[in-house]
N, C-alpha and C positions, 0 to 999 in steps of 0.2 A: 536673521532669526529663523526663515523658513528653512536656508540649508543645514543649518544647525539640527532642528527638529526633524526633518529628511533624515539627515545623519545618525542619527539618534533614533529615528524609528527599524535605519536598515543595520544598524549595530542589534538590535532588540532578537528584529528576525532573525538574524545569522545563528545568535545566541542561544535564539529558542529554537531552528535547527537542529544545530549540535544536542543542544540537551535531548531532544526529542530521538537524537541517534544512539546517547549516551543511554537514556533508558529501553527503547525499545530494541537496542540490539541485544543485549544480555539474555534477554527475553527467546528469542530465536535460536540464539547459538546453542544449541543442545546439548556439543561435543567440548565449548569453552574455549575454541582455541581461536577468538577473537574476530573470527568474521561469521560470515551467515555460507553455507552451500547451499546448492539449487534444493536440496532434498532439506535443509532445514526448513527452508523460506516456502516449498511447497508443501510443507506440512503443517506449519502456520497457518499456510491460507485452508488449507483443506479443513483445520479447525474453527475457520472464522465463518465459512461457506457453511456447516455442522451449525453454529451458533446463530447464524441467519434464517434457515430452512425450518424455521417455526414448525411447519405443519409434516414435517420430516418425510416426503415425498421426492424430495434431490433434486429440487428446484425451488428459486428463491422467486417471487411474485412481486410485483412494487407493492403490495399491502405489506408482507416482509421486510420491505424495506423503507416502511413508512418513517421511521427513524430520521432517515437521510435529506437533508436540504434540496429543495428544486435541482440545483443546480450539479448538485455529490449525485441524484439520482441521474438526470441526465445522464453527465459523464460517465457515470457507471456503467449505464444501460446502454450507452453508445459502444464501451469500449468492450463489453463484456458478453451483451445478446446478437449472436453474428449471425443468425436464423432470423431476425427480427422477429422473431416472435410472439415477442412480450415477458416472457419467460427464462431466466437464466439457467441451466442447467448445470447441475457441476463440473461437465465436463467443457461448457463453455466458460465457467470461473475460473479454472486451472488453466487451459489454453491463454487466457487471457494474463494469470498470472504467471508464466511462464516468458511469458513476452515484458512481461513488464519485470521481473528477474534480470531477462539480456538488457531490458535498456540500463538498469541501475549498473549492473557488472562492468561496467566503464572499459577495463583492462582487459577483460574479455578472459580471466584467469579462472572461471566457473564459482566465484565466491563474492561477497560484497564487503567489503571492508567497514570500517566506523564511517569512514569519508565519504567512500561511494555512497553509504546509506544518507547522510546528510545534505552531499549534493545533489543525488536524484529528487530528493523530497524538496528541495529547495525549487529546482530548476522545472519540474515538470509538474504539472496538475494530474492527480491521478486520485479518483478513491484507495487506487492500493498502495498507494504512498504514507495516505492517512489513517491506515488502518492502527488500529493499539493492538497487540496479540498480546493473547489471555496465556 
């Protein structure tokens, strides 16, 4: 009964993956021609950073990001504040979204496909994997 329900829990995830690629890629492709390029996916972020930046100074604060779980803040703020400064800057959001672009790009072809977006999000913990773009 437990591998059954295991089984059953990591059939769920895969699924909700995929879906989760199936809807937010459409979202990013700007041009339609089914994967995401570095310039669409950087322009995403650059709109989620916009949507974060409350107090519209071009830096996001952990009050800004009271939103986010202990755990999303961390990670964020490990992978994202490289001054440690407390402080994320736009241009230390972008850098960091830029890096985490090449890791998703699997083929290394400058584009992310359906796939790569649904394996990267599977495979790696990242705030920017879990982002939804507007």
């Amino acid at each position: 009964m437990k591998k059954i329900l295991m089984a059953l829990v990591m059939i769920f995830f895969t699924a909700s993956v995929v879906l989760a690629a199936e809807e937010i890629l459409p979202k990013l492709d700007q041009n339609k021609d089914g994967k995401i390029s570095k310039r669409e996916y950087l322009g995403a972020v650059s709109g989620s950073f916009d949507r974060l930046d409350k107090s519209r100074d071009g830096s996001v604060n952990r009050d800004e990001l009271g939103h986010m779980d202990k755990k999303d803040l961390e990670a964020f703020t490990k992978e994202t504040d490289t001054d440690g400064d407390g402080i994320i800057s736009k241009k230390e959001f972008e850098q960091a979204a830029v890096k985490r672009f090449q890791q998703l790009d699997k083929n290394r072809n400058g584009y992310i496909n359906k796939d790569e977006w649904g394996d990267g999000r599977s495979e790696m913990y990242s705030p920017f994997t879990r982002f939804t773009f507007n």
